[in-house]
C-alpha positions as CSV (number, residue, x, y, z in Angstrom):
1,X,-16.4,7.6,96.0
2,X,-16.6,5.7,92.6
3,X,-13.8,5.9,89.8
4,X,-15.8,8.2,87.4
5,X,-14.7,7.6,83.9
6,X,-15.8,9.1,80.4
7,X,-15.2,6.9,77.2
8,X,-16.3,7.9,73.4
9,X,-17.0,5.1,71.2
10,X,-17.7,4.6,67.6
11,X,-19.4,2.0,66.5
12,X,-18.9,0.3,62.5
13,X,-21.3,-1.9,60.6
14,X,-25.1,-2.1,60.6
15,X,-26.3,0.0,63.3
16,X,-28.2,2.9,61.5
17,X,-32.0,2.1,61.3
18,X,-32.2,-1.1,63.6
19,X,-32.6,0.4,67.0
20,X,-29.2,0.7,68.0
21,X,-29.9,3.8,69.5
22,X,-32.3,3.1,71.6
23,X,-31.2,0.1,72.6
24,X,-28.1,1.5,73.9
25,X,-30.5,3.7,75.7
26,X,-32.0,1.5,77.4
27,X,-28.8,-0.7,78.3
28,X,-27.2,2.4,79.7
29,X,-30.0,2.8,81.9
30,X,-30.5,-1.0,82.8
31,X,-26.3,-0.5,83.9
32,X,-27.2,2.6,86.2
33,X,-24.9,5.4,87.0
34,X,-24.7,6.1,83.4
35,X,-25.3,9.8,81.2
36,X,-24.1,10.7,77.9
37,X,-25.9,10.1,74.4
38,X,-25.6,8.1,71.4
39,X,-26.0,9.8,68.0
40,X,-25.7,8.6,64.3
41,X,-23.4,10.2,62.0
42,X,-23.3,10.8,58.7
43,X,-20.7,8.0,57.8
44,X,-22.7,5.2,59.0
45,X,-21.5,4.8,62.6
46,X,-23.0,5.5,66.1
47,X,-21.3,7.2,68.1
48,X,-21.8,6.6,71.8
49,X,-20.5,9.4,74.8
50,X,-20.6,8.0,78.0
51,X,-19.7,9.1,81.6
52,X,-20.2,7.3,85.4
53,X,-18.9,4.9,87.3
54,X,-15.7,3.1,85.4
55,X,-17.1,-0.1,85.8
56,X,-20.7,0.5,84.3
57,X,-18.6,2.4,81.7
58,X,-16.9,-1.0,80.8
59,X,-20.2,-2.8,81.2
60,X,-21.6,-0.9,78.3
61,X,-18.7,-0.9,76.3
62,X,-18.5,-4.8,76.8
63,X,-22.0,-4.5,75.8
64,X,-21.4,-2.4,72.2
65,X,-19.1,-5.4,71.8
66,X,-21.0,-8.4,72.9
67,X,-23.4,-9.6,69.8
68,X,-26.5,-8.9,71.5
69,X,-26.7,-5.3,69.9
70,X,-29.2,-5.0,67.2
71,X,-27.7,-4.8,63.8
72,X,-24.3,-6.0,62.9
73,X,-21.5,-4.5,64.8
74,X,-18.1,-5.0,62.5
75,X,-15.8,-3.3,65.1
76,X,-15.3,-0.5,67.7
77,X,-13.1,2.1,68.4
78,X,-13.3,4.0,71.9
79,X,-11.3,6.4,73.8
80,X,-11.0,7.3,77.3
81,X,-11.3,10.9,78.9
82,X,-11.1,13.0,81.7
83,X,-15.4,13.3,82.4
84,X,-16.9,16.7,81.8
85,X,-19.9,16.4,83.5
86,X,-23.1,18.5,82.4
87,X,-25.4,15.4,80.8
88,X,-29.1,15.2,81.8
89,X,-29.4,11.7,81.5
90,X,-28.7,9.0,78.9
91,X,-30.2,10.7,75.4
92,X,-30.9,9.8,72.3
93,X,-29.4,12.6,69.9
């Protein structure tokens, strides 16, 4: 059996209004394994739950930090968690 993990990010800079969203959608998906959501917030970040396989979890957390998000990422901040299970796939919230 995989190492399930859950990690909460927030994402800082320009990523309200380019995509971001979706795009982390979309790479979640592309990873496999993944479910959770990723939702803007009134203070300008994205903030990104995710739960699966540790590995994909660190592939899209690599990803949030890689450059090839849309928009401009100045920094994130995540935090790891026992998962809770209960996601219907990877939304868009």
């Amino acid at each position: 059996m995989h190492d399930v993990a859950r990690f909460t990010a927030w994402v800082r800079g320009r990523v309200q209004g380019v995509g971001f969203r979706w795009f982390t959608r979309a790479n979640a998906l592309e990873i496999g394994g993944l479910t959770g959501f990723a939702l803007n917030l009134d203070d300008g970040r994205v903030q990104i739950v995710a739960e699966g396989p540790r590995e994909n979890c660190h592939r899209l957390l690599e990803w949030l930090r890689s450059g090839d998000t849309p928009g401009q990422v100045s920094g994130v901040t995540e935090i790891w968690a026992t998962p809770r299970g209960g996601y219907d796939g990877f939304a868009i919230r």
